[in-house]
N, C-alpha and C positions, 0 to 999 in steps of 0.2 A: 094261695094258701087257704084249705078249707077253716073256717070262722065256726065256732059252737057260741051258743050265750049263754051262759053261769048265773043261776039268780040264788042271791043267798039273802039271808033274814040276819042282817049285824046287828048284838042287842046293843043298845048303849048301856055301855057300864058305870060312865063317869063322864061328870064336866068338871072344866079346871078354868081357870081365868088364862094359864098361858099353858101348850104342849110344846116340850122338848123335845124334838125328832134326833134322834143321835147322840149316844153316851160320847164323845171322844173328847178330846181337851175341850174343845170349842163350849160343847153341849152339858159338859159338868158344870164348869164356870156361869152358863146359861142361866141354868135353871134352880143353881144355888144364888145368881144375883136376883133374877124375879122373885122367889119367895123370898128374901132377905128384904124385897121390896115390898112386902107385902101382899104380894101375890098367890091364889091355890095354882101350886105347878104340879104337873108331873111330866116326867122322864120316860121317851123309849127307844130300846136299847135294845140290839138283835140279838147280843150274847148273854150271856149270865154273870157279866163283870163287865166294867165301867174301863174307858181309856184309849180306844180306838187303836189307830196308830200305834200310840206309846204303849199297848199291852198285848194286845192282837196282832199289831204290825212288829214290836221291838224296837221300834225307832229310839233310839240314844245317841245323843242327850237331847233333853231340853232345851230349846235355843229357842234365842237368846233374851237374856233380860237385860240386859248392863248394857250400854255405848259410851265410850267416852266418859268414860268414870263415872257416870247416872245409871241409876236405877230409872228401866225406861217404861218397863210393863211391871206395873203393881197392882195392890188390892187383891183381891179376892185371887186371882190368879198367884201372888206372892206370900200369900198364904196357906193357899194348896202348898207350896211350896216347904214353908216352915212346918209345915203338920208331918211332911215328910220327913222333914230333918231330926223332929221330935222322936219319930220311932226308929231312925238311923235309917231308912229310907231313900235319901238322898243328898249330896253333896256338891256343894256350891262351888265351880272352878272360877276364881277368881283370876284377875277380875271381869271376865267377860261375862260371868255369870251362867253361862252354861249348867244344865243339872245333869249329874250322874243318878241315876235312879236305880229304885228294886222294882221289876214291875209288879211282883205282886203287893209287896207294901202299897204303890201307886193305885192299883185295882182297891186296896183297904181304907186309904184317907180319902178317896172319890166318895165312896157308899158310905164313909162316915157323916163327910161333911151333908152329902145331899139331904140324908135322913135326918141331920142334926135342922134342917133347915126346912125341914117337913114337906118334903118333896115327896110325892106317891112317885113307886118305882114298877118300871115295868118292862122285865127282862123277858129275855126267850122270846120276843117280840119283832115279827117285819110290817113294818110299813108297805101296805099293800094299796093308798089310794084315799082319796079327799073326797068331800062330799062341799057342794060349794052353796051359798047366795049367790049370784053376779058371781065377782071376784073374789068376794067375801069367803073364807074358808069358815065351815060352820062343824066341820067332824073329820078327821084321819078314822082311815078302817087299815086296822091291826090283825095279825093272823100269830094264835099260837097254839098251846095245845090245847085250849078250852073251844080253838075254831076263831071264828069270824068276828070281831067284835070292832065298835067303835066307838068314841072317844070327842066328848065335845070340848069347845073350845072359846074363848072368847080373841085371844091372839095365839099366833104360833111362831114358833122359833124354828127354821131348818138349818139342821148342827150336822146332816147327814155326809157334810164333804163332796156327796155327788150331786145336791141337790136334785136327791130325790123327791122333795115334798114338794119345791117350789115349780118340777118339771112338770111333777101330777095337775096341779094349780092350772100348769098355763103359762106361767112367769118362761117370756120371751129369752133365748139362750144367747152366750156371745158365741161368733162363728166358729165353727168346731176346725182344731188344726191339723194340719195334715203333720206335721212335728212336734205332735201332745208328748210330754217327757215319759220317759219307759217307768216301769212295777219295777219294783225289786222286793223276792224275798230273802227277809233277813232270817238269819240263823246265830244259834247260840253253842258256842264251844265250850268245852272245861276242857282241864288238864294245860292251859295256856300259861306260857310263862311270861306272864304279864307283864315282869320287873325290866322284861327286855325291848318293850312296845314301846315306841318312842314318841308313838300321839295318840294315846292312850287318856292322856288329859285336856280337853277340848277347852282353855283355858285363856289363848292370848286374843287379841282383835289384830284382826286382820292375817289370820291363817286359816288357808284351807287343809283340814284335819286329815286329809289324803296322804297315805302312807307312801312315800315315794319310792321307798327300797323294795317295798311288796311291787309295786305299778313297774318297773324295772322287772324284777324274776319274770312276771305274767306277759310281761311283753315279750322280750327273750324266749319263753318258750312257745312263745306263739308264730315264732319266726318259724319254731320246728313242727308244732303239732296243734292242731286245731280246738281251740276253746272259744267258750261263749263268748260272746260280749259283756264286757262289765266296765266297771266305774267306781272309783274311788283308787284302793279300796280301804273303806272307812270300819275302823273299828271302836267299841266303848265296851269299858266296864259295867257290872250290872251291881258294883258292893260285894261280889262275891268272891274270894280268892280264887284266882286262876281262871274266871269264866270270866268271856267275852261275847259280845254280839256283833257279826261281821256285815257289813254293807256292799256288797260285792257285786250281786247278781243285777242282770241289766233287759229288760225286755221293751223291747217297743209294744205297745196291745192298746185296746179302750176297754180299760178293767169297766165301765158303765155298760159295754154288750157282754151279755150271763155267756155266750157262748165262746168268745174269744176270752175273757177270764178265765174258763175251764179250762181251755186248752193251755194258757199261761200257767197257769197254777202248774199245771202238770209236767211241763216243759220246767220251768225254774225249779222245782223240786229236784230235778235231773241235774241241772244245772249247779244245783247247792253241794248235790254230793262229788260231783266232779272237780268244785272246787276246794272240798275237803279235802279232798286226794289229793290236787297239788298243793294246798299248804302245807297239807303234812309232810310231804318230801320235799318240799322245797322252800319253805321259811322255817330259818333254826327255833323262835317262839313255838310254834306250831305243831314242832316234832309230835310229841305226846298229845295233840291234841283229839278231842273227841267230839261227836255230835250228840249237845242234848236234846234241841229242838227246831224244826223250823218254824217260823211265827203262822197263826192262826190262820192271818191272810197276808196274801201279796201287800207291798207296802203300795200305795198312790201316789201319783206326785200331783196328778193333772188329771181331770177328766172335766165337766161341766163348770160352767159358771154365772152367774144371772149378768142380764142388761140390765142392773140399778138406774135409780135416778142420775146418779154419778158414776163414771166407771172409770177408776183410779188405773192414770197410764203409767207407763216406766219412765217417762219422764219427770213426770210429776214426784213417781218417788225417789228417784235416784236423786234430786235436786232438794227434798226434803222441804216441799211444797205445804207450807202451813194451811188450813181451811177454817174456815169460823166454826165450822160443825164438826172438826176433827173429835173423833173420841178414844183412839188407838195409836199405838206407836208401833214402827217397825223396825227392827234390826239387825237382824240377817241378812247376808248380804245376796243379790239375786242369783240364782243357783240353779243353772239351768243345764240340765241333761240331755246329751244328741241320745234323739230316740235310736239312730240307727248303726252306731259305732260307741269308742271307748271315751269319747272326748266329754268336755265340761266347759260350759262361759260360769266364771265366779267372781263376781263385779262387786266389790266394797263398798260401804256406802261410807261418805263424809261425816252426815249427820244422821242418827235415828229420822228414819221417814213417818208421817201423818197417813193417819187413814181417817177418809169423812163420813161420817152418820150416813148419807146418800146412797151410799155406797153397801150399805145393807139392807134396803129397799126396793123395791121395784113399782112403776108408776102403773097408779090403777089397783093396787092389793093392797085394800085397807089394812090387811090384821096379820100381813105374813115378813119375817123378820128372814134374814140369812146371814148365817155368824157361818167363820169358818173360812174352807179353800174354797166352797162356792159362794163368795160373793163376789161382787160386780168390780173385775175388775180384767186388766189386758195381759197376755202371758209372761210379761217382764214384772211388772207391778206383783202379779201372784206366785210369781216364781222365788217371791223371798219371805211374801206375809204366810203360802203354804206352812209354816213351820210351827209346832205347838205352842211356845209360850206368845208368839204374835196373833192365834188363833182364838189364843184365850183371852187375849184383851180385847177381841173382835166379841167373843162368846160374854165376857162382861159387860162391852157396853148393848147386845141388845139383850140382855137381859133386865140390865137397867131400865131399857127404853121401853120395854114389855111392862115393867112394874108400873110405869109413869102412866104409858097407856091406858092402863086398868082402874090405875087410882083414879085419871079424869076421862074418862070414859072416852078418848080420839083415837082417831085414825094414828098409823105407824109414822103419816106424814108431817103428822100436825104436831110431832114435838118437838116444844121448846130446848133447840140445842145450847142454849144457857145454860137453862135447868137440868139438860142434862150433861154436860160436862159438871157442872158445879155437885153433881150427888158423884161421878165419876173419880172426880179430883178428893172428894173426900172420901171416897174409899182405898187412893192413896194411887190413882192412876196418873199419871206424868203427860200434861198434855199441854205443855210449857217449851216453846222452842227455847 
C-alpha cells in the first residue's frame, strides 16, 4: 500500500481538567459527573445531538435499572431519567424498570443537563488522534469544519463504545473474536396497531422481550423463501401513538473496519425494507404499517475492549461477585447474539452483578479512563453490561473518578476506592450486595 505523510498545524483551542470522547449514555453521564465534581469538562460528540445508541442507533428501552425489587443503577443516571419523565419523555415499566423513551426529548435532557453543569460542547466533531507524554495523554486532535484542531487535557474519559481514544493511546486490546455479535439496524414504523403487540411493554424480570408469534411467521416463511438473518424480533414504543421501533435486522461485520461497516450499512438497509414487506403481509399489527426512519447508524453490540487492570469475566458476573472497588451494578441478563444464524444465549442473572473500578483502567495510563462497552472486560461479562442504563453507571463512576483525580492531582490508579464509592453512594448509586 503506497503511504503519503500529512502534516498539519492543529491550533489548540482549549484545555479542560477532564475530555469526554463520546456523547452516548456512557459519555453524558461522564462528563455531567466530572463537572458536578468540580471539574472543567468538555464533551466530544460526532453528531449534532447527544445519545448514541439510544438516539442514533434507536435502541429501546432503557435497560435495566430495577432487580429484585431494588433500584440497582442510580444517581445521576436516574435522574437523567426523572428529567425525562418531567417533560413526558419517558416511562418507567415496572417493576423491572426498563425505560420507554422519546428520542428526541432524550437528545433534549442530555444537552440540558450537560450545559446546566457547565460542560463546553463539542458537536460535528471526529476524533482523529492523541498526542501523548509517555503514556500520558496530553491532547486528542479533533476534525471539524473549522479543520484540525486540538484539545488539552489533564485526564480523559473514553465514552467512544469502540475505544477509539484508548486504541490511539496504545492501551493493549482483549483478543478480537472470531464470533463478535452481528449490527443491527433498527428502524421506526407508524401506522402500528400497537394495542395488539403483546411485548410491547418490557416490564417483567426474567423475559426475554422476543415476540414469539412474529419468530414463528419468519421462520415458516423461510422454509419457503429466502430472508436475512435476524433476531428477536424485538420491538418498543417510542410515546408515540401507533409508532414503533423494531429490532430485527441481524449482520455479522466489525462495525470498528470503515470498510466492512460501509458495506453493512448498505446491505441492512436492504435488509430493513424486506422486512417491512413481510410484516406488512404478514403480521395483522403491521398491516398499515409504514417506514418513518432507519436509525442514523447501525446499532453495536461488540467490537473492541481494553486489557484493564482487572478484566471482569462471566463468571465472575453471572455469580454476582462482590469487589472492594466495585462502583457499578449490572442487570441485564447476558444476551448474546450468533453472529452467524437466528439464534440467541439469554442467561438471567440471580443477583444484580458488581463491576470494579479496575476494570476501567488500564496499567501504565496515568490520566486515561474507559466507561462504556469498551472497558475491560470478556465477552460474557460484556454481553450484559453493553446495555445503556449499565453503561451509565460505568459513565458515572469515571466521571467521579476524573473529578477525584483533578481535585488531588493522581494518577487514575491511585484512587481511593473508598472515597470513591462513598461520593458514588451518595449520589444515590447501589453498591450494596
Amino acid at each position: 500500500m503506497k503511504v503519503i505523510e500529512q502534516l498539519k498545524n492543529s491550533p489548540v483551542i482549549a484545555q479542560y481538567d477532564v475530555v469526554v470522547c463520546g456523547g452516548g449514555p456512557a459519555g453524558i453521564i461522564a462528563a455531567v459527573a466530572a463537572a458536578r465534581g468540580g471539574a472543567r469538562t468538555a464533551i466530544i460528540e460526532r453528531y449534532g445531538f447527544f445519545g448514541g445508541m439510544a438516539t442514533a442507533g434507536l435502541v429501546a428501552p432503557i435497560s435495566v435499572f430495577n432487580y429484585n425489587g431494588k433500584r440497582m443503577i442510580g444517581g445521576i443516571p436516574w435522574e437523567f431519567i426523572e428529567r425525562l419523565k418531567d417533560i413526558e419523555g419517558a416511562r418507567e415499566e415496572n417493576p423491572l424498570g426498563n425505560i420507554t423513551f422519546n428520542p428526541e426529548k432524550y437528545k433534549l435532557i442530555a444537552q440540558r443537563m450537560l450545559l446546566e453543569a457547565g460542560v463546553s460542547i463539542y458537536f460535528h466533531s471526529y476524533l482523529t488522534g492523541c498526542k501523548q507524554s509517555g503514556n500520558s495523554l496530553t491532547h486528542i486532535f479533533i476534525e471539524n469544519k473549522n479543520g484540525s484542531e486540538a484539545i488539552a487535557g489533564k485526564y480523559f474519559i473514553d465514552c467512544t463504545g469502540d475505544a477509539d481514544l484508548a486504541l490511539q493511546a496504545g492501551v493493549p486490546m482483549q483478543p478480537a473474536s472470531n464470533t463478535m455479535q452481528p449490527a443491527s439496524l433498527i428502524f421506526m414504523l407508524g401506522g402500528v396497531d400497537i394495542d395488539t403487540l403483546p411485548m410491547i411493554r418490557h416490564k417483567d424480570q426474567g423475559v426475554n422481550y422476543h415476540d414469539l408469534n412474529m419468530r414463528q411467521i419468519l421462520e415458516e416463511l423461510g422454509k419457503t423463501q429466502k430472508l436475512p438473518n435476524f433476531g428477536g424480533p424485538w420491538y418498543c414504543g417510542v410515546l408515540a401513538h401507533g409508532t414503533v421501533v423494531v429490532n430485527m435486522t441481524r449482520m455479522h461485520v466489525d462495525m470498528a473496519d470503515n470498510r466492512k461497516a460501509t458495506q453493512a450499512e448498505c446491505l441492512l438497509r436492504e435488509d430493513v425494507f424486506t422486512f417491512v414487506d413481510v410484516l406488512q403481509k404478514h403480521v395483522p399489527a403491521f398491516r398499515n404499517a409504514y417506514l418513518i426512519s432507519t436509525a442514523t447508524q447501525t446499532g453495536i453490540r461488540e467490537t473492541r475492549r481494553i486489557k484493564g487492570v482487572h478484566t471482569l469475566t462471566g463468571e465472575e458476573y453471572i455469580n454476582a461477585t462482590d469487589f472492594p472497588d466495585a462502583i457499578s451494578r449490572g442487570c441485564h441478563p447476558v444476551d448474546i447474539h450468533a453472529s452467524d444464524n437466528n439464534k440467541q444465549r439469554c442467561e438471567f442473572l440471580k443477583d444484580a452483578a458488581f463491576v470494579p473500578y479496575r476494570c476501567l483502567i488500564a496499567p501504565g495510563f496515568p490520566n486515561l479512563l474507559v466507561a462504556g462497552r469498551a472497558f475491560s472486560a470478556d465477552s460474557v461479562a460484556s454481553a450484559s453490561v453493553r446495555v445503556q442504563a449499565s453503561v451509565m453507571g460505568l459513565g458515572q463512576a469515571a466521571g467521579v473518578a476524573a473529578a477525584l483525580c483533578v481535585s488531588e492531582g493522581i494518577d487514575v490508579d491511585k484512587v481511593n476506592s473508598a472515597k470513591l464509592r462513598e461520593t458514588l453512594t451518595g449520589y444515590g448509586a447501589n453498591l450494596t450486595k
